[in-house]
C-alpha positions in Angstrom: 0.0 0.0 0.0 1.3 3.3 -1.3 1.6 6.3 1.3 -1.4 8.3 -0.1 -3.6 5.3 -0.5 -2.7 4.9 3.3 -3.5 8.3 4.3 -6.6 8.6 2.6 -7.8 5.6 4.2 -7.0 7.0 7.1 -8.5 10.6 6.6 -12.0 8.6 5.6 -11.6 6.6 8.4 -11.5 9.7 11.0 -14.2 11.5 9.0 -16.6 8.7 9.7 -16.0 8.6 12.9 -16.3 12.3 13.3 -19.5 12.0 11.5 -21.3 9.4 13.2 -20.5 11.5 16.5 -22.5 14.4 14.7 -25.9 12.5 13.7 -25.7 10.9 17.4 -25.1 13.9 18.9 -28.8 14.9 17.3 -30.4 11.7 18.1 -33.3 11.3 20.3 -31.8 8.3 22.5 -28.5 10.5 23.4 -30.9 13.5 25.1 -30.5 13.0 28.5 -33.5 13.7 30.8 -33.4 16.6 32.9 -33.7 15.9 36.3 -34.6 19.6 37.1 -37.1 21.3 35.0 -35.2 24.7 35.0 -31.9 25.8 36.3 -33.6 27.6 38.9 -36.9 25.7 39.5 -36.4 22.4 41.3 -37.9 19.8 40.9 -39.1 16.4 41.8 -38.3 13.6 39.4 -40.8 10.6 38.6 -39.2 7.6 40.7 -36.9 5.1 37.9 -38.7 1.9 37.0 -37.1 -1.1 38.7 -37.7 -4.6 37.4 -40.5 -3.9 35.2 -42.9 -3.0 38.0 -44.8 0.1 38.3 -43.3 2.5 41.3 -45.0 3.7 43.7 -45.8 7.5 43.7 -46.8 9.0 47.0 -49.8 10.9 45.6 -50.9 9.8 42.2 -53.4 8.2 41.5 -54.6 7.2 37.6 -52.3 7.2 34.4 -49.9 9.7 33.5 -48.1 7.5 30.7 -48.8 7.2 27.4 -47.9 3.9 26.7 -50.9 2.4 29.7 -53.2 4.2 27.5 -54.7 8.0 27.8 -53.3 10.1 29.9 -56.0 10.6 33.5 -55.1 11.0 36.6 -54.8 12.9 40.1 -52.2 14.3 42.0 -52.2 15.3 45.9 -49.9 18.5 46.2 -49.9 18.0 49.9 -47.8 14.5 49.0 -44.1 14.9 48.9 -43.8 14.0 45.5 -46.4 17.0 44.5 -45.7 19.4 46.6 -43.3 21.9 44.9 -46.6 22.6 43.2 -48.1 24.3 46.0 -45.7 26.8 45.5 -46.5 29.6 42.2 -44.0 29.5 39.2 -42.8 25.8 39.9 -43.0 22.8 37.5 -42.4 19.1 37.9 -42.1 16.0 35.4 -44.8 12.9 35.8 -44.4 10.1 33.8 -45.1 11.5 30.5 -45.9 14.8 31.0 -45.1 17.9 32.3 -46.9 20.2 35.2 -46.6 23.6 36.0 -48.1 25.9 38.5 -47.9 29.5 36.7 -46.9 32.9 38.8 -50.7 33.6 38.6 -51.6 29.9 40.7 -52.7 28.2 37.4 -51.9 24.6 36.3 -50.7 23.4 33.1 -50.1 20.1 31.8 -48.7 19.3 28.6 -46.4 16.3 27.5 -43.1 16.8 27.8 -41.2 15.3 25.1 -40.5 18.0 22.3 -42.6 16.9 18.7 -38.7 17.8 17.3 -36.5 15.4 18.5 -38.5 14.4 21.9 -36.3 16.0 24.1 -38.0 17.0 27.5 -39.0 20.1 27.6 -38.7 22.9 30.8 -40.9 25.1 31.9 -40.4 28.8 32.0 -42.2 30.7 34.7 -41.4 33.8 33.4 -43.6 33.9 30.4 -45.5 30.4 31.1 -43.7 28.9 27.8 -42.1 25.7 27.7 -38.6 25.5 25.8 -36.8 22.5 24.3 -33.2 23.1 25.4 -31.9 20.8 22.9 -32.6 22.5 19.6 -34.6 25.8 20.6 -38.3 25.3 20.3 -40.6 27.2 22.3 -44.1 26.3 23.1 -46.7 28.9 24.7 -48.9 27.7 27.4 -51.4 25.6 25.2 -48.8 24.2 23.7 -48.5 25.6 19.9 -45.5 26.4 18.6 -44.3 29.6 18.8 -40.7 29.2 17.5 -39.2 26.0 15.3 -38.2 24.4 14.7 -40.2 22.2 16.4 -43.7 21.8 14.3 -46.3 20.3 15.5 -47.7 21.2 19.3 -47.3 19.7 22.2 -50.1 17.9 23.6 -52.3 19.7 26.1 -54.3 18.1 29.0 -57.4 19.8 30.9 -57.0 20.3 34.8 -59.5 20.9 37.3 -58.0 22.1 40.4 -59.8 21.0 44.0 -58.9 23.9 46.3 -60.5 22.4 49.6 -58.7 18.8 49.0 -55.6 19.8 47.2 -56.4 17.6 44.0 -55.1 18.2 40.4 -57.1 16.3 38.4 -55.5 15.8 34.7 -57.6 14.5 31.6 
């Protein structure tokens, strides 16, 4: 093998390499999840799945995951998984979606993988948006689209909130 046959090899070798780094980089299965919704909102994270059972969620009761079927289900923001949501301006991630209390004391409740490139989405309090960090997208509080390049809105689920028991109810 000749020198230049060698180093071309070698040049379309590392370019391959370099290149398959890129279109992973952009992949949907190298997004990792947020544990936090926004740098300066904590929040509580749905418990992992161990074992293929269901955990336990100390004040959920119903669905919130896509894959058991339509999304409905409650939440008790007195419970200590719920309860940053007593507090105005705070969001959390359940299951499949995302909820967030606005300044004003309202709920939303939209899913929270981006129609992009699913990456979860955060919620910003300021403006009651929701943002995909990974690419750009912003979504207003229904969940349209208000900048790309993200499509096609996020899904958005009706609450009813139960002032005397604490109860979010999401359908």
């Amino acid at each position: 093998m000749e020198r230049k046959e060698f180093l071309n090899l070698v040049g379309i070798s590392i370019g391959a390499v370099i290149l398959q780094n890129c279109m992973s980089g952009c992949s949907k299965t190298s997004d990792p999840t947020p544990v936090a919704v926004s740098p300066t909102t904590p929040t509580t994270p749905t418990p992992p799945s161990t074992g293929g059972t269901t955990p336990t969620v100390s004040g959920l009761t119903g669905n919130n995951s896509l894959a058991k079927g339509a999304i409905d289900f409650s939440v008790d923001i007195t419970k200590s998984d719920f309860e940053i949501l007593k507090t105005n301006g705070q969001a959390l991630v359940s299951g499949d979606v995302i909820i967030a209390r606005t300044k004003s004391g309202d709920f939303l409740v939209v899913e929270k993988a981006c129609t992009h490139q699913g990456t979860t989405v955060d919620f910003v309090s300021d403006n009651s948006t929701f943002k995909c960090s990974n690419h750009g997208s912003i979504f207003n509080s229904s969940g349209s689209v208000t900048v790309g390049p993200a499509a096609k809105a996020l899904k958005s689920y009706s609450v009813a909130f139960d002032t005397a028991k604490n109860i979010l109810k999401v359908i």
